[in-house]
C-alpha positions as CSV (number, residue, x, y, z in Angstrom):
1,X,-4.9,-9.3,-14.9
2,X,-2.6,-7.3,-16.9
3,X,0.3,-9.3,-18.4
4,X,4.1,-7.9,-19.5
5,X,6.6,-10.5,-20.5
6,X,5.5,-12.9,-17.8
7,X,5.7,-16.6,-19.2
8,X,7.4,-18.0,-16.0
9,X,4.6,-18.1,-13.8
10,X,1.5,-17.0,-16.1
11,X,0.0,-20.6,-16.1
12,X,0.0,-21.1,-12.2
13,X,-1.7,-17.5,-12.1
14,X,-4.0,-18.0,-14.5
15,X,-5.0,-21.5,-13.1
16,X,-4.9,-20.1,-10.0
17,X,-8.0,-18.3,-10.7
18,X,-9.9,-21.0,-12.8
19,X,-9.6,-23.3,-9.9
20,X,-11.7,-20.7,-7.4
21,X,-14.6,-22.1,-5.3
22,X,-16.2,-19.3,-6.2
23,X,-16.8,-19.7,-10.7
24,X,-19.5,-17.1,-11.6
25,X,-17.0,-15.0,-12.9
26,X,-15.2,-13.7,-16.0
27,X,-11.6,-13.6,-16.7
28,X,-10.0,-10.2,-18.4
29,X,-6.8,-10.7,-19.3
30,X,-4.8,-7.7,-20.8
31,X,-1.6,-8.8,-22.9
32,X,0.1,-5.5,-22.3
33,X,2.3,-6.3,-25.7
34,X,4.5,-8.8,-24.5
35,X,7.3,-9.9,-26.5
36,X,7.7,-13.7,-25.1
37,X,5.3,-16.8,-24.7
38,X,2.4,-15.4,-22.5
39,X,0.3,-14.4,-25.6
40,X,0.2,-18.2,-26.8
41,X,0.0,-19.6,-22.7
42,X,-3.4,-17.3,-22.1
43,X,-4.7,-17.8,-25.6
44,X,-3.7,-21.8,-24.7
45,X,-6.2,-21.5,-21.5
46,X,-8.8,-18.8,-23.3
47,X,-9.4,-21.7,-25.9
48,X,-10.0,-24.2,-22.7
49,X,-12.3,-22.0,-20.8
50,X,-14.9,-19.5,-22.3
51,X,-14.8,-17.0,-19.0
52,X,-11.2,-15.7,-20.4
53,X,-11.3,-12.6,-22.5
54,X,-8.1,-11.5,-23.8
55,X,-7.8,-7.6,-24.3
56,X,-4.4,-7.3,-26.8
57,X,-2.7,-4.2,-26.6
58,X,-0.3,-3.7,-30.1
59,X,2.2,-2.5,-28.3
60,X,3.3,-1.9,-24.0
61,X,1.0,0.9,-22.9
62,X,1.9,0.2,-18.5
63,X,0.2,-1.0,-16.2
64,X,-2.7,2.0,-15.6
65,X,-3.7,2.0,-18.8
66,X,-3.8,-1.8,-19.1
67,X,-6.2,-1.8,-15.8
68,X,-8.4,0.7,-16.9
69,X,-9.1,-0.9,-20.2
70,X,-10.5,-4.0,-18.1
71,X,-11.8,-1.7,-15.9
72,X,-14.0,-0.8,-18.5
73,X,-14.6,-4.0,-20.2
74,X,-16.0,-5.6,-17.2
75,X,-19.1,-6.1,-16.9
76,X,-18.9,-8.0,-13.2
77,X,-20.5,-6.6,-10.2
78,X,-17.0,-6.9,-8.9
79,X,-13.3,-6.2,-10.3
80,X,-10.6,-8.5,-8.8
81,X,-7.3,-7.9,-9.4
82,X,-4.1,-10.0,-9.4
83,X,-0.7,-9.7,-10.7
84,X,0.6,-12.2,-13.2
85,X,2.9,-13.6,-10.8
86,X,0.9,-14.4,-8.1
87,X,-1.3,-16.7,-6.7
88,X,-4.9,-16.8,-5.3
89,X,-5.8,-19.6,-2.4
90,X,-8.8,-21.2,-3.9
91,X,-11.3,-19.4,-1.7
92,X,-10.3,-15.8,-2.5
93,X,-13.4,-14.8,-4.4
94,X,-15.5,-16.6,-2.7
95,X,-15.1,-15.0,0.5
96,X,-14.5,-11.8,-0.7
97,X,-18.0,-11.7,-2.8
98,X,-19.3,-13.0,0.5
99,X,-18.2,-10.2,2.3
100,X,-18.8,-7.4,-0.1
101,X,-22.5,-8.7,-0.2
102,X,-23.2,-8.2,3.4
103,X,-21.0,-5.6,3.5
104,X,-22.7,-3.3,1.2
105,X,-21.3,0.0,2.5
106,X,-17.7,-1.3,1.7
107,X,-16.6,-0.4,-1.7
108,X,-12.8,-2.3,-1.6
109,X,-11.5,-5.3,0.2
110,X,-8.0,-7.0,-0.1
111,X,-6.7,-9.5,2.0
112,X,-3.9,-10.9,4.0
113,X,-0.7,-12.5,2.0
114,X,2.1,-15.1,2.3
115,X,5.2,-13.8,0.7
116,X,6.9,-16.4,-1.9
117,X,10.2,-16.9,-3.5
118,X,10.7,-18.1,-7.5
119,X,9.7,-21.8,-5.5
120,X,7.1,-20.9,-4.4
121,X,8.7,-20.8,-0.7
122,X,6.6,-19.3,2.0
123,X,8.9,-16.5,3.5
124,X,7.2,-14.3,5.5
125,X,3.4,-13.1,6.1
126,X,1.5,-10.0,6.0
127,X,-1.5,-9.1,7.8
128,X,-2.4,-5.2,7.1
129,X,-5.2,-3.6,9.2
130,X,-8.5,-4.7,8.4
131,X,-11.0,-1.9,9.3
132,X,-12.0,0.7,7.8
133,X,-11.1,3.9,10.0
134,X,-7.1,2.4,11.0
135,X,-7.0,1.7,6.8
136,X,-7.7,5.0,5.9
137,X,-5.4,6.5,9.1
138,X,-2.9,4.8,8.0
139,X,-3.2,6.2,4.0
140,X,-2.5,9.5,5.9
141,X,1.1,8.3,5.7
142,X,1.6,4.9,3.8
143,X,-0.5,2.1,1.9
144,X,-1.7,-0.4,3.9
145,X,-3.3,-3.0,0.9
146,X,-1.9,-5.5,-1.1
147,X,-2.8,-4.5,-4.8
148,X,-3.2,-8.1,-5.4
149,X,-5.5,-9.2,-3.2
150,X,-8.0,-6.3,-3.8
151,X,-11.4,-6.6,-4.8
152,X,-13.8,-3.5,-6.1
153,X,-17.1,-2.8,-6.5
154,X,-17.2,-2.1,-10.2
155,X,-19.6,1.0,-9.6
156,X,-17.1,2.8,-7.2
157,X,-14.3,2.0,-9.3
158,X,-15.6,3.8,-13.0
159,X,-17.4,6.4,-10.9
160,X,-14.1,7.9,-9.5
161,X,-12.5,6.9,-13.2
162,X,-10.6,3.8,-12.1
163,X,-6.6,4.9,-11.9
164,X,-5.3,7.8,-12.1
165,X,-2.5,8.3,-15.4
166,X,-0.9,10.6,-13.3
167,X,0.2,8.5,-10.6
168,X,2.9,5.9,-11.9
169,X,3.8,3.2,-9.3
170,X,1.4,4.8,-7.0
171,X,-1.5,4.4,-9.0
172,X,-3.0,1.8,-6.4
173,X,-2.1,3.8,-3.5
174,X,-3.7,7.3,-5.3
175,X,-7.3,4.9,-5.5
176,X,-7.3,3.3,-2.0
177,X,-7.6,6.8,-0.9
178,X,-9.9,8.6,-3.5
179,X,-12.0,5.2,-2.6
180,X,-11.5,5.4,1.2
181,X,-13.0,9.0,0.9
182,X,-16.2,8.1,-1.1
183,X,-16.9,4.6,0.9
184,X,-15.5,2.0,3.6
185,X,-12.5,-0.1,2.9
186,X,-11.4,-3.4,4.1
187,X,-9.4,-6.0,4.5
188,X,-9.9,-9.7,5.0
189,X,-7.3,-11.5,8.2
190,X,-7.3,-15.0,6.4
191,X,-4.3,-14.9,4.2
192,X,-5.9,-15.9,0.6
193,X,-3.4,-14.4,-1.7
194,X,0.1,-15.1,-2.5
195,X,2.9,-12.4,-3.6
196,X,5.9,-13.3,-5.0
197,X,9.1,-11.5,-4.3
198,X,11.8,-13.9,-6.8
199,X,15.1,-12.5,-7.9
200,X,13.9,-11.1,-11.5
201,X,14.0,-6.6,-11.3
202,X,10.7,-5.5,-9.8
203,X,9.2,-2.5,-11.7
204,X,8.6,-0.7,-8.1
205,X,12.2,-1.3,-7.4
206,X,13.6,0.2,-11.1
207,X,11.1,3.0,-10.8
208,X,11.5,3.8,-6.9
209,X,12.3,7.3,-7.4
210,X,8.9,8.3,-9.0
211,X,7.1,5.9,-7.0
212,X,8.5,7.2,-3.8
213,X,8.0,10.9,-5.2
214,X,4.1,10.2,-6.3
215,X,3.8,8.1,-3.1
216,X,4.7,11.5,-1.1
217,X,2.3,13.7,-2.8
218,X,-0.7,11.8,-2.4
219,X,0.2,11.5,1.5
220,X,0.4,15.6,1.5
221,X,-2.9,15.3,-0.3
222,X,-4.6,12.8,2.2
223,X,-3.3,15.1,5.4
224,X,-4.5,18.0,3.3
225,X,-8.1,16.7,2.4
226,X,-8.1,15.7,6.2
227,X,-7.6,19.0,7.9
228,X,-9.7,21.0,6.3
229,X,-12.5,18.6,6.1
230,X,-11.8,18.7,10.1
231,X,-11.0,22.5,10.2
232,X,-7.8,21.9,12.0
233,X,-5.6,24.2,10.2
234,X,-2.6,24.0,7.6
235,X,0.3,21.5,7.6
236,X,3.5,22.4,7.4
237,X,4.8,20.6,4.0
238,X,8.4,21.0,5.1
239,X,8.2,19.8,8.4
240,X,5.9,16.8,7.4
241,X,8.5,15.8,4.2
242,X,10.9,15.4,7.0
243,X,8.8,13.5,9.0
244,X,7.5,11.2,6.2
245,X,11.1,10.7,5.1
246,X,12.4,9.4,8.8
247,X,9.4,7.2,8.9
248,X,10.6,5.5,5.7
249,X,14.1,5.0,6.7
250,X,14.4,2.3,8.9
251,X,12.2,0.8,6.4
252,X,13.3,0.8,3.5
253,X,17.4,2.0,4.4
254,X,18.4,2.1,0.7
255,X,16.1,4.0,-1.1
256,X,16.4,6.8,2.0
257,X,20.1,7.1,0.9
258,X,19.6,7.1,-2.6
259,X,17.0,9.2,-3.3
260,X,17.2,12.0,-0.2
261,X,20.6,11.5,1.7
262,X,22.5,12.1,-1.9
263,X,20.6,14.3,-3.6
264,X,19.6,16.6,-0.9
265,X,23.0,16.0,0.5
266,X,21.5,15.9,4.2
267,X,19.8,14.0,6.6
268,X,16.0,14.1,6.5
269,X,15.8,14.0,10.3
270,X,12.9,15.8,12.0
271,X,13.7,19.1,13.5
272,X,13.2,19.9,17.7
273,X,10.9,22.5,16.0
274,X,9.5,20.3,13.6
275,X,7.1,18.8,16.3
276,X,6.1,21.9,17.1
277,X,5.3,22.6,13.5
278,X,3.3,19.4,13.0
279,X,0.9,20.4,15.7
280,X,-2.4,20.3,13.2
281,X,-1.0,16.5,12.1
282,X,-0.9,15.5,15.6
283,X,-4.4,16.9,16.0
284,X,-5.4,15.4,12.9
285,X,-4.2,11.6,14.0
286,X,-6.2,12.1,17.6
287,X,-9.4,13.2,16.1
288,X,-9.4,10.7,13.6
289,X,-11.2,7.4,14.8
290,X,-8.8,5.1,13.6
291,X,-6.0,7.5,14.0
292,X,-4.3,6.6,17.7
293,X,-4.9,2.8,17.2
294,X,-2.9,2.8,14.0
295,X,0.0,5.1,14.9
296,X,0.5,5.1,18.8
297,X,3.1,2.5,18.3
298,X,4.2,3.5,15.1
299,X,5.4,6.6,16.6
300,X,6.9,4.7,19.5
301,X,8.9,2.9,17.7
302,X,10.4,5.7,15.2
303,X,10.9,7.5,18.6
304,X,13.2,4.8,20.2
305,X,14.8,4.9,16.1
306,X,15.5,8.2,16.5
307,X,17.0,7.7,20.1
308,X,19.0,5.1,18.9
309,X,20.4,7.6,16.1
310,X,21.6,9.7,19.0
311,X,18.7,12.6,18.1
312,X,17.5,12.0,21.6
313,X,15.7,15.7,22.1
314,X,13.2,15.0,18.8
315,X,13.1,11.4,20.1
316,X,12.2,12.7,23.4
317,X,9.8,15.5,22.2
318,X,7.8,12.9,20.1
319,X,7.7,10.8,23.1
320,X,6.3,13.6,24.8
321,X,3.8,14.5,22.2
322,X,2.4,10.6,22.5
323,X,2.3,11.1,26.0
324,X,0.1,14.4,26.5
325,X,-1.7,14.8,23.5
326,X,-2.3,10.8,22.2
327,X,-2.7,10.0,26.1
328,X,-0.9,6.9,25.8
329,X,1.3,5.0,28.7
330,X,5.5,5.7,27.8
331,X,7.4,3.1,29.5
332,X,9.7,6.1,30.9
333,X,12.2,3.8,32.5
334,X,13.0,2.0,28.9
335,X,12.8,5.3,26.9
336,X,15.5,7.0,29.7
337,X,17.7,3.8,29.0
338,X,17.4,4.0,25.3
339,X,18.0,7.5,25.2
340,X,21.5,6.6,27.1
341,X,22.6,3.6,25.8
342,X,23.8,5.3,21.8
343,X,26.5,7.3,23.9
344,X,27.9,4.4,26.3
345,X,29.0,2.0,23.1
346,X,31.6,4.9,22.3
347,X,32.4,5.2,26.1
């Protein structure tokens, strides 16, 4: 656990962890040179319980370099992570030992969440993919894992050098797939984590820009890696920017408009031609085993976006593309109406 100036919920986190079925463990918490009360509240608990080892750093050195001092501190089997704000169900570790020790080809594992306010208000759950071959299709675009709720084999972790310094607010992202490429990943269904989303500035929201910039390359890098390792020819960067952009539009609305609609000063809607272009991607998600399961109706559902955006011949043409080459069923009929419906509400 690495810890910045977070004396609000520190003590439920940290008892959080102390109050695990699971107790074989030790507790490595970084104080990341915070300026308030969480040095005394972990020292408080660290004189109460022997497992906590505080790591201080003299001063804020981030995140990565906070995790990769525990990283190499610990001494566990397993490294389990958790912010400072959030809260593990009491039989997180258990079950995650239990399935990393029958599951000894699996080198990661994280979990489903509940999403909580400052209250501690349920608002909404998450339950990511869970096997290995849909995770690591869907890295090829976005991160499917909960930082929070991971679990790593320690081995794994300092053999690939733990996170990468050039990476901010991707860092997590950059090691699912470095991981995903040297053994299985997972994730558990049972929600046993939960994330909280209050009203204080989140660090991924003040440093979108980077994170969305970093978060791009290492998608370029994961299609990359996966064509040639499948021999199925180069990817068009330009074309794919534009498709990765339109994919995290109706997302995420805001940082679209911020951080490509004003400074490119255009739209980043995919091309007619662009599908044509993106013919070794498309390959790519059929031959991968995980690839058509995760994205079939991904890519329905940005096609009906983009109908609704009134681009009805890429809307159509991606349609067409999960029709003939993904082989799935189009509900022609709906897709015909949607395509129609953008130009009657100005009739």
């Amino acid at each position: 656990m690495s810890v910045y100036n977070d004396q609000v919920y520190l003590a439920k986190s940290i008892e959080s962890i102390l109050e695990q079925n699971f107790q074989n463990f030790e507790f490595l918490i970084v104080n990341d040179g915070s300026t308030d009360d969480s040095l005394q509240i972990m020292t408080k608990y660290a004189e109460e319980d022997e497992r906590i080892k505080i790591i201080n750093n003299e001063q804020n050195l981030g995140l990565i370099e906070s995790l990769n001092k525990g990283i190499n501190v610990a001494t566990g089997e397993y490294i389990a992570r958790q912010d400072a704000d959030d809260i593990s169900l009491s039989k997180r570790l258990e079950q995650q030992v239990e399935f990393l020790d029958n599951h000894q080809d699996v080198v990661a594992v994280g979990t489903a969440v509940a999403i909580i306010d400052e209250e501690d208000n349920i608002t909404k759950y998450n339950y990511p993919p869970t096997k290995h071959d849909e995770l690591q299709a869907s890295l090829l675009l976005i991160c499917e894992f909960h930082h929070s709720s991971m679990m790593l084999r320690r081995s794994s972790v300092q053999k690939l050098r733990g996170y990468n310094q050039a990476k901010p607010h991707a860092e997590d992202y950059d090691l699912w797939w470095r991981l995903s490429r040297y053994g299985k990943l997972a994730n558990l269904s049972e929600v046993l984590v939960k994330r909280r989303y209050d009203k204080r500035p989140r660090v991924s929201l003040r440093y979108r820009q980077p994170q969305l910039a970093n978060s791009l390359e290492i998608s370029l890098k994961a299609v990359k890696e996966s064509l040639a390792e499948r021999k199925l020819g180069n990817l068009d960067e330009e074309a794919f920017t534009r498709l990765w952009w339109t994919y995290l539009r109706p997302m995420d609305e805001e940082s679209y408009q911020k951080f490509w609609q004003a400074q490119q000063r255009k739209e980043a809607c995919l091309k007619p031609q662009d599908i044509e272009s993106l013919k070794s991607f498309w390959d790519l998600i059929i031959k991968h085993p995980g690839g058509v399961t995760v994205w079939n109706k991904r890519f329905q559902w940005l096609a009906y976006y983009l109908l609704s955006l009134k681009q009805t011949q890429v809307g159509l043409q991606l349609f067409w593309v999960l029709s003939t080459k993904f082989k799935v069923s189009i509900p022609w009929h709906s897709v015909l109406k949607k395509s129609v419906v953008p130009y009657l509400r100005f009739i």
